[in-house]
VEXTI-211808 format. One record per residue: residue in one letter; x, y, z of N, C-alpha, C, O in turn. Coordinates in steps of 0.2 Angstrom, whole numbers, plus 5000, padded with zeros to 4 digits. Atoms other than C-alpha are relative to their C-alpha. Layout:
<recs>
AXYZXYZXYZXYZ...
</recs>
This chain:
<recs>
X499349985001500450645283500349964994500649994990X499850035003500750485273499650024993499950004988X500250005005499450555260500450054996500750054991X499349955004500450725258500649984998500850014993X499450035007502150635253499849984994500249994989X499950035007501450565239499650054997499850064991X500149935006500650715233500650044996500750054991X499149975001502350795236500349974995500550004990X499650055005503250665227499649984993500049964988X500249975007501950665212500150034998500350024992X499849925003502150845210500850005001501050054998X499350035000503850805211500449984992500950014989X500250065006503650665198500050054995500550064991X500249965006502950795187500150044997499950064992X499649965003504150915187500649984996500850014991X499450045002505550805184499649984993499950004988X500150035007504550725170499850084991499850094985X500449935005503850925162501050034999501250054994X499349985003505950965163500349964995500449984989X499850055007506450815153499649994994499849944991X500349975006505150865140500050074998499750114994X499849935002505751015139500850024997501050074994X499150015000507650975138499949964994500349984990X499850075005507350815126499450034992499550044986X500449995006505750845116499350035003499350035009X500549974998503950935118499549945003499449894999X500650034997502450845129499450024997499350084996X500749995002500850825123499549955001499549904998X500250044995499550755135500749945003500649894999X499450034995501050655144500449964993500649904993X499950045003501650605129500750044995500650104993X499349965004503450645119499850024994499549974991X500049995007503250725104500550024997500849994992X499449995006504650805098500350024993500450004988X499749995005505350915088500449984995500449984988X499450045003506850825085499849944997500249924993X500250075006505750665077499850024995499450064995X500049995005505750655062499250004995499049954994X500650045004503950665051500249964994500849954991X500350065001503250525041499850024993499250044995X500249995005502750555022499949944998500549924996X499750065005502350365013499650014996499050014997X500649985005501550394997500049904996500549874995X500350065001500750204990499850004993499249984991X500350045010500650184970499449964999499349945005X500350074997499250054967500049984991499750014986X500050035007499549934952500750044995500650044989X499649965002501150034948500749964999501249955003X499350045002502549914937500650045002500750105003X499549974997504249934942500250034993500350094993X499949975007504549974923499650074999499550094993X500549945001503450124926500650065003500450125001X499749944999504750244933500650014996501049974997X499549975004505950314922500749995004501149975001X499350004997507350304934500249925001500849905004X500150085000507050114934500349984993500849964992X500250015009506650104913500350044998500250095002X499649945002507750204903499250014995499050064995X500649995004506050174891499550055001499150074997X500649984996504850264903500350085001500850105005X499849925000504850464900499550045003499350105000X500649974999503450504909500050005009499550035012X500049984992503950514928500850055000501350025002X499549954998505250684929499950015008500450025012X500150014991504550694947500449985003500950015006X499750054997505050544952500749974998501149935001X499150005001506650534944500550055002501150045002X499549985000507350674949499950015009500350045013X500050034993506750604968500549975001500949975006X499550075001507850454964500850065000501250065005X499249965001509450574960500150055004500650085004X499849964994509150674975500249935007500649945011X500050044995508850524986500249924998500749924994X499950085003508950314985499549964998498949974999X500750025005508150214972500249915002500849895001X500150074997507850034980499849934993499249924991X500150055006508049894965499749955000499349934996X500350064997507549764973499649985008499749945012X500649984997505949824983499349944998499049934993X500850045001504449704985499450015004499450035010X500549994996502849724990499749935006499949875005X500050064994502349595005499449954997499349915001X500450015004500949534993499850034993499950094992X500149995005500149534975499550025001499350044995X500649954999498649614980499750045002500350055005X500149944999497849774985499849965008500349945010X500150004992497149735005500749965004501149985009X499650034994498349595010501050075000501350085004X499449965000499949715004500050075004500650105006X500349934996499049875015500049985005500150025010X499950004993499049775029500649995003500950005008X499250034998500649695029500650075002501150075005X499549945001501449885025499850045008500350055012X500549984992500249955042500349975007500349995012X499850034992500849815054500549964998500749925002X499250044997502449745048500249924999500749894999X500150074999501749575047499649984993499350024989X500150025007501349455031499349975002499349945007X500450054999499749395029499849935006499449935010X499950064996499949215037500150035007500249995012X499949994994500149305052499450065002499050045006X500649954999498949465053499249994996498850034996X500550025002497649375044499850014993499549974990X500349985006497249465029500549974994501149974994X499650035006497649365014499750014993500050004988X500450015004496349395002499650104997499350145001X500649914998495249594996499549985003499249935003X500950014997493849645005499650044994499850084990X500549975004492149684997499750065002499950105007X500249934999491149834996499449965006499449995011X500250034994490049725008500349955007500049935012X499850024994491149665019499950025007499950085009X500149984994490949655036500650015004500550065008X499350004998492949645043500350044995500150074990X499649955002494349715040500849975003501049925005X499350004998496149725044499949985009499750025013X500250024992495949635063500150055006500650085006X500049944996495549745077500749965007501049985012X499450004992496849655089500750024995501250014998X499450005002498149695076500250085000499850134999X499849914998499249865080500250014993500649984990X499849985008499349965063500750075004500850105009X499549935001500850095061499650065003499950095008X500149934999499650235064499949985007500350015011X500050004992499350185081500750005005500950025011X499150014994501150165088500050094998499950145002X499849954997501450325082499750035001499950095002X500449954999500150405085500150025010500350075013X499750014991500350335105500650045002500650065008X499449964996502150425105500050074997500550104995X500149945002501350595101499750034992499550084992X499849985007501250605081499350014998498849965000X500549995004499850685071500049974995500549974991X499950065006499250555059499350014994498750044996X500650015003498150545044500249984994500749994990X499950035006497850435029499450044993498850064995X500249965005497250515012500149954991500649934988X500250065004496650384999499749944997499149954994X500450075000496150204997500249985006500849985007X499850054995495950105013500149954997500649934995X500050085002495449945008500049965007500249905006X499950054993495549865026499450005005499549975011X500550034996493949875032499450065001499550115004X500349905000492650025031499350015006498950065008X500749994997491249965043500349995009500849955011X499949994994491250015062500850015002501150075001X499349974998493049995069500450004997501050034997X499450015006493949935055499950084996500250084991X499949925004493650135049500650015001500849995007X499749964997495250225048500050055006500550085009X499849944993494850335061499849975006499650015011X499950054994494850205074500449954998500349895001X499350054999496450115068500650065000501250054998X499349964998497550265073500150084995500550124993X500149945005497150395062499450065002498850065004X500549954999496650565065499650024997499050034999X500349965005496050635049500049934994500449894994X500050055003495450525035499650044993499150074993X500549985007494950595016500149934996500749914997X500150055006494750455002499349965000498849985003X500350065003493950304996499949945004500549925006X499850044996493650155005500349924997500449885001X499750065003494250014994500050034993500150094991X499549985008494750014975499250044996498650034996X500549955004493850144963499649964995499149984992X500550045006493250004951499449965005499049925002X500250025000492349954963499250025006499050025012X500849944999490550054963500250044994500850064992X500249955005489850154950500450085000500550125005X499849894999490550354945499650014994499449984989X500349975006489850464934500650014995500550044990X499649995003491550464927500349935001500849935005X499750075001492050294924500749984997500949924998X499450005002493850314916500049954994499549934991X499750045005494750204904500149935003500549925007X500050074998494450014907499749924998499149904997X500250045001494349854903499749935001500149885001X500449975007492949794899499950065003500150095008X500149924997492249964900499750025006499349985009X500449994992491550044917499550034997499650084993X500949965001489550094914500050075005500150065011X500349954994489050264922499550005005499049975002X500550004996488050284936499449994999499250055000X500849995004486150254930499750075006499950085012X500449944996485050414937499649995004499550005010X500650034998483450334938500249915001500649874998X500250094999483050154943499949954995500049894995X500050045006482450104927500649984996500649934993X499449995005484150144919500549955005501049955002X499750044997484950024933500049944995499649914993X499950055004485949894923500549965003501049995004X499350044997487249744929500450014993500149984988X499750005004488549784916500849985001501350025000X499050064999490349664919500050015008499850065011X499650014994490849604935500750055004501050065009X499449984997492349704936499650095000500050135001X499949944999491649874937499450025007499450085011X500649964993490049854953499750065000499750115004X500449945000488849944946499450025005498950065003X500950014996487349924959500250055005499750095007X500149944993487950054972500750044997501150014995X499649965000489250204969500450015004500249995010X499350024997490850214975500050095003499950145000X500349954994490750354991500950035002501550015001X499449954999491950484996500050035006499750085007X500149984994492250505015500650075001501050084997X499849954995492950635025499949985008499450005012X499950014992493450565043499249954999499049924994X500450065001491850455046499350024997498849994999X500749985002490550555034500150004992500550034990X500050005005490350515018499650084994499050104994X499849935004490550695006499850004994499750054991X500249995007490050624989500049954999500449915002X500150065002489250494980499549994996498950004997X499350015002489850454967500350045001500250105002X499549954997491450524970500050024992499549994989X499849955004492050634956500649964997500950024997X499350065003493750504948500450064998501050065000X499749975004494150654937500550075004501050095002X499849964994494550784952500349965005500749995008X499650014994495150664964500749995001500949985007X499349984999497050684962500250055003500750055007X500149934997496750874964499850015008500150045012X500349984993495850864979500549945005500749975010X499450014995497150734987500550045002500750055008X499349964999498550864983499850035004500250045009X500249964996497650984992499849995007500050045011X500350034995496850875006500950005004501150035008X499349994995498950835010500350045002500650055007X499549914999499650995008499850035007500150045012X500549974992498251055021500349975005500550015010X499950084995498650885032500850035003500850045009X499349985001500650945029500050085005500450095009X499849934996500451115035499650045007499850095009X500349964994499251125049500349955005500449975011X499450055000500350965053500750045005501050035011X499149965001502051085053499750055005500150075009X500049924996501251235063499749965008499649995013X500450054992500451095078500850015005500850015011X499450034994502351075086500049925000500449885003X500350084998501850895085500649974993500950004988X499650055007502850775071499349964998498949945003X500450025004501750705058500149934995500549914991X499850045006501450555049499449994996498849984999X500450005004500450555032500349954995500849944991X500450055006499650395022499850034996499350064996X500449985005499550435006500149954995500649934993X499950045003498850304996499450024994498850024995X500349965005498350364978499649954998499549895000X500550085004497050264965500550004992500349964987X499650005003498550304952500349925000500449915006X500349995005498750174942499649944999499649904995X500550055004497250074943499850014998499750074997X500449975006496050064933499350005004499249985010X500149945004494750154930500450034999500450075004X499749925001496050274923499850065001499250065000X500349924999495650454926500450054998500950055002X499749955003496350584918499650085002499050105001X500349914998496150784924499750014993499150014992X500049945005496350874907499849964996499949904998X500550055004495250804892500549994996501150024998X499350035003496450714879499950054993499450054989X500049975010497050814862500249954996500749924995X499650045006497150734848500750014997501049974993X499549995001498650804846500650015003501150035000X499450014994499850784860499649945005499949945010X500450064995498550634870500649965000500849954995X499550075000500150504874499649955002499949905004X500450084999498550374878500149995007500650005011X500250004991497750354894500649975003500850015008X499550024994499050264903500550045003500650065008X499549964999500350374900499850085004500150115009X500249934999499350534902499950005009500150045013X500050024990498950454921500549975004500549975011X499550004997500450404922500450075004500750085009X499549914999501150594921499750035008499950065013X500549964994499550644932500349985006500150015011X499850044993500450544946500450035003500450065008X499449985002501950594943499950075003500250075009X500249954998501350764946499850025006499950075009X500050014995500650724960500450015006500350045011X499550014997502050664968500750055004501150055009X499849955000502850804965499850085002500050135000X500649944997501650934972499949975008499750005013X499850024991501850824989500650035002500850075006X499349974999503650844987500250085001500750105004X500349915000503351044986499750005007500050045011X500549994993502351035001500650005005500850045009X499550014992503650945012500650055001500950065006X499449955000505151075006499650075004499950105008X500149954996504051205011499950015008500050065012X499950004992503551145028500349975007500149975012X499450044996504951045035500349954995500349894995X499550055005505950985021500749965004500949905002X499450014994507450965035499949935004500249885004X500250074996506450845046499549974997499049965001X500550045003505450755035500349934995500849944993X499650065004505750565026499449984998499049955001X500350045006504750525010500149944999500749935000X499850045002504550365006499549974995498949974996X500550005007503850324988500049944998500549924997X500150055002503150154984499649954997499149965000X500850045002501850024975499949925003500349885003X500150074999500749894982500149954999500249915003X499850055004501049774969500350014994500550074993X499849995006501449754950499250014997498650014999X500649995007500249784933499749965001499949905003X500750065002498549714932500149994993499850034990X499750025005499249634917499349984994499349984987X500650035003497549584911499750084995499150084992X500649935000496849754907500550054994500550114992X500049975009497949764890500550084999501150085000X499649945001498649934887499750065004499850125002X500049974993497950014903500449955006500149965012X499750004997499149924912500750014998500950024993X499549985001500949954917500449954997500249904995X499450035002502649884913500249985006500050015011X499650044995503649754923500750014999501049985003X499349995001505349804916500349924995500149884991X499850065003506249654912499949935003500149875002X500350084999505349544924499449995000498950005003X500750025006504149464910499749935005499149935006X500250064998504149294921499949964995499449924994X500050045005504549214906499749924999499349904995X500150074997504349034912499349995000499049954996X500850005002502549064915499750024995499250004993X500349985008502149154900499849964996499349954993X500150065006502549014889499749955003499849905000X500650054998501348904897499250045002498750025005X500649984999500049034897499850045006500050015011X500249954994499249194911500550055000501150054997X499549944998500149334916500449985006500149955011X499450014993501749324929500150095003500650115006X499749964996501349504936499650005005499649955009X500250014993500049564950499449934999499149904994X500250064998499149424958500149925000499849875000X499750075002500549304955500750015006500850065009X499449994996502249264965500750034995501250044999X499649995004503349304950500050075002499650115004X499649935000504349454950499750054999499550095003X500549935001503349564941499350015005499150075005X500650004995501849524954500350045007499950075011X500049964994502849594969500650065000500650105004X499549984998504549674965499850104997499950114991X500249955002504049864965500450055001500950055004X499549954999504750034963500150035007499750035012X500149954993505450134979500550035001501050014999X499449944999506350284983499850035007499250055010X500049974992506750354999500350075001500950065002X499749954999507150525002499950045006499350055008X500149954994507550655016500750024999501350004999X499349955001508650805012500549995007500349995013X499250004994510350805022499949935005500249935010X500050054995509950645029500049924997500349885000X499950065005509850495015500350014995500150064991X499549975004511150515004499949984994499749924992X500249995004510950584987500149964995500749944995X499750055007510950474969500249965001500849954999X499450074999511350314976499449945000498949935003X500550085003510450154970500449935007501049925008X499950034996510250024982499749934997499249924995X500350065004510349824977499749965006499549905005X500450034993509649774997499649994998499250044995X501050044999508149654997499750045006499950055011X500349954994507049755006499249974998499149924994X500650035001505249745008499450055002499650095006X500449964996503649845012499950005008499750045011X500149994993503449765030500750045004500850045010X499349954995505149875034499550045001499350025007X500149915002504250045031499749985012499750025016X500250014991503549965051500550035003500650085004X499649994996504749935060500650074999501050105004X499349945003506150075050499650045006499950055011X500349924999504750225055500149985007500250035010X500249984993504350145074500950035002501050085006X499249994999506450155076500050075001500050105007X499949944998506550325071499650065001499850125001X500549954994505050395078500449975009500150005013X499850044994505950305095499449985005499249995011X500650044993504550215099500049935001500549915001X499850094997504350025103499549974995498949994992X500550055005503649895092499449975006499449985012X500750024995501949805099500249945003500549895001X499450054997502449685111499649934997499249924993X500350085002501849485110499949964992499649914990X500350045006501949465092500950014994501450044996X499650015003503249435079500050044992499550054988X500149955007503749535063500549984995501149974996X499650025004504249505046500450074999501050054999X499649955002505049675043500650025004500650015010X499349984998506649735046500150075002499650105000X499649934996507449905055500550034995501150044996X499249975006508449985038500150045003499750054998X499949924998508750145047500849974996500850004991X499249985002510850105041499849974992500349984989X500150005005510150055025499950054996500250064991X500249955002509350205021500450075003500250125000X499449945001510850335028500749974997501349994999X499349995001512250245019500449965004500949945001X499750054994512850135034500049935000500449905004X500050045000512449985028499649954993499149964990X500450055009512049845012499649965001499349944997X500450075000511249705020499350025000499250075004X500750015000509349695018499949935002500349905006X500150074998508549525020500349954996500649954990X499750055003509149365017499749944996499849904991X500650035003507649295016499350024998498950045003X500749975001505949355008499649954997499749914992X500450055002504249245008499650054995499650114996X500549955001503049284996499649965000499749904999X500750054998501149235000499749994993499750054992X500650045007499949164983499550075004499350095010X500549954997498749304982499550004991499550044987X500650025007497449224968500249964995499849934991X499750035010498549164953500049915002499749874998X500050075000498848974962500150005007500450045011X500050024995498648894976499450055008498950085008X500449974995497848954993500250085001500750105001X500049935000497649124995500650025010500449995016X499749994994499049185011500749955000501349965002X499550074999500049005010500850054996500850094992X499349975005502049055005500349924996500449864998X500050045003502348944992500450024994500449994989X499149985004503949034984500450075005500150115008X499849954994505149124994500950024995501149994990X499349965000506949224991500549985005500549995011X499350024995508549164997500550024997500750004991X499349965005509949284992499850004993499250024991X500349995007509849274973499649964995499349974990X500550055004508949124971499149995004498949995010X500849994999506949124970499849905000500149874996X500550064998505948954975499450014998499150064998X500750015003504348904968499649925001499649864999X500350104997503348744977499550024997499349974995X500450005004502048824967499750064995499650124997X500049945007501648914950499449994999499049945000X500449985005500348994939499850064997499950115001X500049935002499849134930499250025001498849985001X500649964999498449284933499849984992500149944988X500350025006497249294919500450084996500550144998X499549965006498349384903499550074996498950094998X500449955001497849524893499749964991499449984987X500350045004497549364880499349965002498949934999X500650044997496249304891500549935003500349915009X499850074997497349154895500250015008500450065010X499750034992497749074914500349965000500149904998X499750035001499149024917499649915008499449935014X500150054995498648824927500650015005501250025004X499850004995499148814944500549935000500249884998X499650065001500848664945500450005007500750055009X499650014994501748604960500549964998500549914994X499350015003503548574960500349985007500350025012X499850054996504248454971500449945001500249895003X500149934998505548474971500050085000499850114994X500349935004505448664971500550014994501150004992X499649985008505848744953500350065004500150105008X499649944996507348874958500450054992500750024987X499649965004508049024947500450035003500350055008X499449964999509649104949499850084996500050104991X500149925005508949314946500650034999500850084995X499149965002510849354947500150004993500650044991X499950025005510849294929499249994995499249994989X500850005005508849284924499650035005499450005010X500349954996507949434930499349974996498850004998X500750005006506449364916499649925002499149904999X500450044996506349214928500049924991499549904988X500250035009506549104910500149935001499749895000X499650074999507548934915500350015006500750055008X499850024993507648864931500549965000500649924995X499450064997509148764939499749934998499249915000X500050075003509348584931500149975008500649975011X499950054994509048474948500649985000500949995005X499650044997510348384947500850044998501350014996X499249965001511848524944500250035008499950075012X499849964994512948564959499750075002499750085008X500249954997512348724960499250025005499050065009X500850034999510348664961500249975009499950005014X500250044994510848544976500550045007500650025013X499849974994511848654986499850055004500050085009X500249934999510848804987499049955003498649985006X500650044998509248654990500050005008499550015011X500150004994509648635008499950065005499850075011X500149934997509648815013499450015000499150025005X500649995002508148835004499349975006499050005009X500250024995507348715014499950015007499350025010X500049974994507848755030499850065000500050095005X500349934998507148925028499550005001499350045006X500750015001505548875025499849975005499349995008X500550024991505248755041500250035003499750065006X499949944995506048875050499450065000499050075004X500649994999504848985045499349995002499050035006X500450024997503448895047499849975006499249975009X499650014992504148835064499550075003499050075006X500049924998504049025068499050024999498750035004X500650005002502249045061499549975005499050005007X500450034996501448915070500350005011500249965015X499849984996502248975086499950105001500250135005X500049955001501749155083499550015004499449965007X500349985000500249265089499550044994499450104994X500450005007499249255072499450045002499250055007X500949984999497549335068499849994996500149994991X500550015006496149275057499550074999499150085003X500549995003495149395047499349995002499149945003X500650035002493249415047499850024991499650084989X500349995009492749395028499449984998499349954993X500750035000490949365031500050094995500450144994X500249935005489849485019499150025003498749975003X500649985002488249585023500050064996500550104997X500349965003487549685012499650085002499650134999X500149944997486749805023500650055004500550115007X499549955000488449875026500450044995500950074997X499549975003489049935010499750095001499150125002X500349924998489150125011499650024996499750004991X500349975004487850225005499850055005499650045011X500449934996487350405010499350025000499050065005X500750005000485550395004499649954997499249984992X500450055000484750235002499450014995499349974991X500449985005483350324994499950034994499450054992X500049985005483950364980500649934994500949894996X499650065003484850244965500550035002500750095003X499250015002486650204967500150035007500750035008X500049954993486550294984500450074998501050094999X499749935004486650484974499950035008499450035012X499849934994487150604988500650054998501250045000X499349975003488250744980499950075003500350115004X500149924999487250904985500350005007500650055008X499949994994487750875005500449955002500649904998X499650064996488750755016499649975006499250005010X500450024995488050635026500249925005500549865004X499850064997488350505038499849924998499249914999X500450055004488050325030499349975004498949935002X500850014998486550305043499750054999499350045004X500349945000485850455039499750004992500049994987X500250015005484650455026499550074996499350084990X500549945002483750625025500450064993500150104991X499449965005485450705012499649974993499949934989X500650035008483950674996500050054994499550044991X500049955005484150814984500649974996501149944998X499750055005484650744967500850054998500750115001X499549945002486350834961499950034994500450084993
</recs>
């Protein structure tokens, strides 16, 4: 008797729980989905100066896309990325959290064994958890062997590349400096040619966990993202389900790639012409979302870090944050440094009828929002036992509200100091610096690593070019010194009281992918194959 109540009363249970999923939002295996929640667009620039968007730079006439995004939507001024480098910036955007806390401080290799930590919770997993079809389409960078794959961090569908394009051979090597060698055919023709391009194994192109081509194709692979999301967007839009889509391009690092071969007589020189190609991009996603849920859908457009400054006139523009101060002592102050131009990046947030149109925003903001913004208005819950650098904008981004943060750390990611350590931070208008140095320039020089003790402080309210810091001993210097201060043990308070993760940054070699072992560079183009699968041997 006592076993049929509880049948009774689950079946019960069950009806009650299948009416208030029918009243509120759609079930899917026991789980809300929801018409009424919003999808998920984040598209990820990589190496893309804030001075590169036209609506930023009155100089820059080569994003119409994304300027007339900004004039529909909000263009965020004072956007930073959560570091200066391409892995620790993807994981901090994923989970919310800066380096010093999710571990990742540094790139992984094409041999890397880890990845972005398996106990840490990425974005795609929460929403995935509260119903939503997820899929990232681009550069991981977080980890490509066993579970660090995307398609066991929360991801349905997976098309790209697994770390950065320079690194593995293509038969189309782009515009770069020094220059990238094409793939050798034969073995004989196998040659080490510069460190920055990794020419020993070919840079592989999966599809969910099977590698599709290899070398990939550089000069198509814009074309095929657009297509790959469009597909993602529309079979997305007809499931009932809400969606969220990673789109992280290889625009604009280098190897540049350009589609259409260059005229000599309208070429505006690779950077530009990849700039446009971007651009285009951008706006062929935006195409997509109008036609299948422009209503509930929320774009958000943004870059990694700043210009690989080093790389001359295939890098972008920082605007008017040159990092002056470091300049004149030599290196570059953009990516791989804590200065402005290293983190402060473009970003534009759009969603018709719902972020209000043409309106520029001067809130400090940061990429660990994009976490918590989306778990919010997905209405799902952050991951419990851990602590997060990102903020909740939802009233920043409908118009409700100006505050952003008060405080933003940024972590050393190669230029000085320990790679993860925060070692200049943001407090309201003034920037902190316990420790300086410059990336390698596009003069060759590096700027030396100096510690400032105490810290060297600019006011950007008055010197966005970072040029002349505060005289220590002027009223303004020592009263804005004890704030500073206490932000920083407080933080580190908070830090060493957290649930941290370390990284594994060990390297073998029998992990970098390759589709066919058997052949140089691992050529596998005629079929797709699993990277342990070796019988995919037919030359292309």
């Amino acid at each position: 008797m006592e076993s049929l109540f509880l049948k009774m009363l689950l079946l019960l249970a069950g009806c009650v729980i299948g009416l208030f999923c029918r009243l509120s939002d759609l079930c899917v295996d026991g789980k809300r989905t929801g018409q009424n929640r919003p999808n998920f667009v984040i598209i990820l620039a990589d190496d893309l100066g804030w001075g590169d968007l036209g609506a930023n730079w009155a100089e820059t006439k080569d994003t119409p896309n994304l300027d007339q995004m900004a004039s529909e939507g909000m263009r965020f001024v004072d956007f930073h990325s959560a570091a200066s480098t391409c892995s620790p910036s993807r994981a901090s955007l994923l989970t919310g959290r800066l380096g010093i806390r999710n571990g990742v401080t540094h790139n992984f290799a094409v041999t890397s064994a880890g990845g972005l930590p398996l106990n840490e919770t990425t974005l795609a997993e929460v929403l995935k958890d509260a119903g939503y079809t997820t899929g990232v389409i681009g550069k991981w960078h977080l980890g490509h062997s066993g579970l660090y794959h995307p398609n066991f961090r929360g991801f349905d569908y997976y098309f790209g590349i697994p770390y950065s394009h320079d690194m593995g051979c293509t038969d189309t090597p782009g515009y770069n400096l020094p220059p990238c060698p094409a793939c050798p055919r034969h073995s004989a023709a196998a040659s080490s040619q510069g460190k920055d391009c990794y020419p020993e194994v070919s840079l592989p192109l999966f599809e969910n966990v099977t590698i599709i081509q290899q070398p990939v194709n550089l000069t198509g692979l814009a074309a095929e993202y657009a297509e790959k999301a469009t597909q993602f967007i529309q079979r997305a839009s007809g499931s009932g389900r809400p969606f969220f889509l990673y789109l992280a391009l290889a625009h604009m690092h280098v190897p540049l790639e350009i589609t259409r071969p260059p005229s000599s007589a309208s070429f505006p020189g690779p950077y530009r012409a990849s700039l446009r190609e971007m651009d285009a991009l951008v706006g062929w996603i935006k195409d997509a979302v109008h036609r299948y849920g422009k209503e509930n859908t929320f774009l958000w457009f943004t870059g990694d870090n700043g210009p690989w400054a080093q790389k001359c006139k295939f890098a972008g523009s920082v605007g008017p944050f040159s990092g002056a101060w470091q300049r004149q002592r030599g290196g570059s102050a953009a990516k791989q440094t804590t200065w402005e131009g290293g983190h402060r990046v473009p970003a534009l947030a759009y969603w018709a009828g719902r972020i209000p149109a043409n309106v520029t925003s001067a809130a400090l903001l940061s990429t660990t929002d994009i976490f918590p913004t989306l778990v919010s208005l997905a209405k799902a819950s952050l991951p419990p036992n851990r602590r997060f650098d990102g903020l909740d904008v939802s009233e920043v981004l409908f118009g409700q509200s100006h505050q952003g943060h008060q405080t933003l750390f940024h972590p050393n990611s190669g230029a000085a100091g320990k790679d993860g350590e925060i070692k200049a931070l943001r407090l309201a208008q003034y920037k902190a610096f316990y420790t300086t140095g410059g990336a390698k320039a596009c003069d060759g020089s590096i700027g030396l690593e100096e510690h400032h003790q105490p810290p060297l402080v600019f006011n950007l309210a008055r010197d966005l070019q970072e040029q002349v810091p505060l005289n220590t001993k002027t009223s303004e210097y020592q009263a804005v010194l004890p704030a500073i201060t206490r932000a920083l043990t407080a933080f580190l308070q908070d830090i060493a009281t957290d649930n941290i993760s370390a990284a594994d940054y060990s390297h073998d070699p029998a992990l970098t992918p390759c589709c066919n072992p058997q052949h140089v560079v691992c050529r596998c183009q005629a079929c797709g194959c699993s990277p342990a699968v070796v019988d995919c041997n037919r030359e292309p």
